[in-house]
C-alpha positions in Angstrom: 106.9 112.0 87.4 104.2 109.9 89.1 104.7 106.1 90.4 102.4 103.8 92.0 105.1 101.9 94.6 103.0 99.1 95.2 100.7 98.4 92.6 97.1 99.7 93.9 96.5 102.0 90.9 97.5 104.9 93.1 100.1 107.0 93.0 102.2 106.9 96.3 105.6 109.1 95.0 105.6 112.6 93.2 108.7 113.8 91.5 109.0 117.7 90.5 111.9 119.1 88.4 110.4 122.9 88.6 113.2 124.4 86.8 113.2 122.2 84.0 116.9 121.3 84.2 116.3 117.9 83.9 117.4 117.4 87.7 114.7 116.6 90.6 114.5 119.2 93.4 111.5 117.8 95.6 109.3 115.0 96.2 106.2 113.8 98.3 105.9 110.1 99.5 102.6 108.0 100.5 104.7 105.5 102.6 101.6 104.1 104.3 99.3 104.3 101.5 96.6 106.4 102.9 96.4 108.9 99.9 98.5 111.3 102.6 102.1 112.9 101.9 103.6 111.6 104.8 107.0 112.7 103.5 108.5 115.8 101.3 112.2 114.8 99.6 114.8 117.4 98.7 117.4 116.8 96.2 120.3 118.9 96.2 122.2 116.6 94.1 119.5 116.3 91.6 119.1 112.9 91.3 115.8 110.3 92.6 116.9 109.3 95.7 116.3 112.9 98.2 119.4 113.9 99.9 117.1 115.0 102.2 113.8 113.9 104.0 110.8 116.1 105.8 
């Protein structure tokens, strides 16, 4: 799943459920909008919000 956080037509969050479970394992954040990952999200729990941040 893609999402565009604040609205400048770019996407600034990545969600990947690899296995296909139906759970999220990772994600990658724009927080300052530069079109960089400046964060990866791991979710052991499975749900959006990472349990996790790198």
């Amino acid at each position: 799943m893609s999402y565009d956080s604040n609205g400048d037509g770019k996407v600034d969050e990545k969600y990947y459920d690899k296995d296909g479970d139906g759970k999220w394992e990772r994600s990658y954040y724009d927080v300052d909008h530069d079109g960089t990952i400046d964060l990866i999200g791991f979710h052991s729990d499975g749900t959006r919000v990472a349990s996790s941040y790198e």
